[in-house]
C-alpha positions in Angstrom: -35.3 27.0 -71.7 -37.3 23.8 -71.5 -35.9 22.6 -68.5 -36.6 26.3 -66.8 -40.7 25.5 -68.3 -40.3 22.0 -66.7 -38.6 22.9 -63.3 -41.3 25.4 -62.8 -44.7 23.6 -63.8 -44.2 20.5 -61.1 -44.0 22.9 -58.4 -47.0 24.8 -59.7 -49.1 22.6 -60.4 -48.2 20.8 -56.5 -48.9 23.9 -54.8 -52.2 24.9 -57.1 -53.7 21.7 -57.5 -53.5 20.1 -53.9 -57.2 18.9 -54.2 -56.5 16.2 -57.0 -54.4 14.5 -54.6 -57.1 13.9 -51.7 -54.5 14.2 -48.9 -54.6 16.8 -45.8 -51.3 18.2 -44.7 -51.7 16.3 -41.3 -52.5 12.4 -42.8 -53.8 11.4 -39.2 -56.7 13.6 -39.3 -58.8 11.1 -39.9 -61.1 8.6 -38.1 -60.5 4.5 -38.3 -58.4 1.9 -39.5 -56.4 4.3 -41.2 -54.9 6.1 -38.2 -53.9 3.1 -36.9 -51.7 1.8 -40.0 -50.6 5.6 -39.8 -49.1 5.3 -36.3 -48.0 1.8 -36.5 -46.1 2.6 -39.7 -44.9 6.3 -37.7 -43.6 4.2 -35.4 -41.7 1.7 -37.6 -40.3 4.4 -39.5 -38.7 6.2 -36.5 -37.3 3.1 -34.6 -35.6 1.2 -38.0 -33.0 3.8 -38.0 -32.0 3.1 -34.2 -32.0 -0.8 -35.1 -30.1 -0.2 -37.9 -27.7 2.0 -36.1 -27.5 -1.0 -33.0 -27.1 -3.9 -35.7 -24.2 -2.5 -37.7 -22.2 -1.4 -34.3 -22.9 -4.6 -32.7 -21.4 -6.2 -35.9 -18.2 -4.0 -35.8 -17.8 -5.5 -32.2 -18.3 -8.8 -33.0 -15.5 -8.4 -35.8 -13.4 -6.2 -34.1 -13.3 -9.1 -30.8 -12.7 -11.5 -34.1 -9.8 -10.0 -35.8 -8.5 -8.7 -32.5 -9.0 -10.9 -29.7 -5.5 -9.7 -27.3 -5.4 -6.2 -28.5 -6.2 -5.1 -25.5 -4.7 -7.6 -22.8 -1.8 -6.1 -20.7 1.6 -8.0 -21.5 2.8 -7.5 -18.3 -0.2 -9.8 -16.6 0.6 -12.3 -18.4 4.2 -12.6 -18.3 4.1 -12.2 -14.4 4.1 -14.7 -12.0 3.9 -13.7 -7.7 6.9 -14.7 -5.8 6.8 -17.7 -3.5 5.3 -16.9 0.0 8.2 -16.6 2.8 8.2 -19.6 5.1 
């Protein structure tokens, strides 16, 4: 029963008492320094994921060339040598 009181008076009091938290549902709104930080941090925040992404598959490369360096090589080509030209 407590937990029901509990689980419903945070959402309650998020949705009736927006004003307390001085914030607008857009938080670029305003004027100044502010919006800068705001898009600077925007744009942070949307290109870490892509550098993350690019750093750990560049480091599966790196260790897969590491641990595997003639996985890929034909046997054949290296085994085969051309015939002497004719005279």
């Amino acid at each position: 029963m407590r937990r029901g009181i509990c689980g419903l008076t945070v959402p309650a009091a998020a949705v009736g008492l927006p004003g307390l938290a001085r914030a607008c549902a857009v938080c670029g709104a305003g004027a100044g320094p502010g919006q800068a930080a705001f898009f600077w941090t925007t744009v942070l925040l949307s290109l870490l994921p892509l550098a993350m992404l690019a750093a750990g598959l560049l480091y599966l490369r790196r260790a897969v060339r590491r641990h595997l360096p003639d996985e890929f090589a034909d046997p054949d080509e290296a085994r085969f040598t051309p015939p002497a030209p004719a005279p």
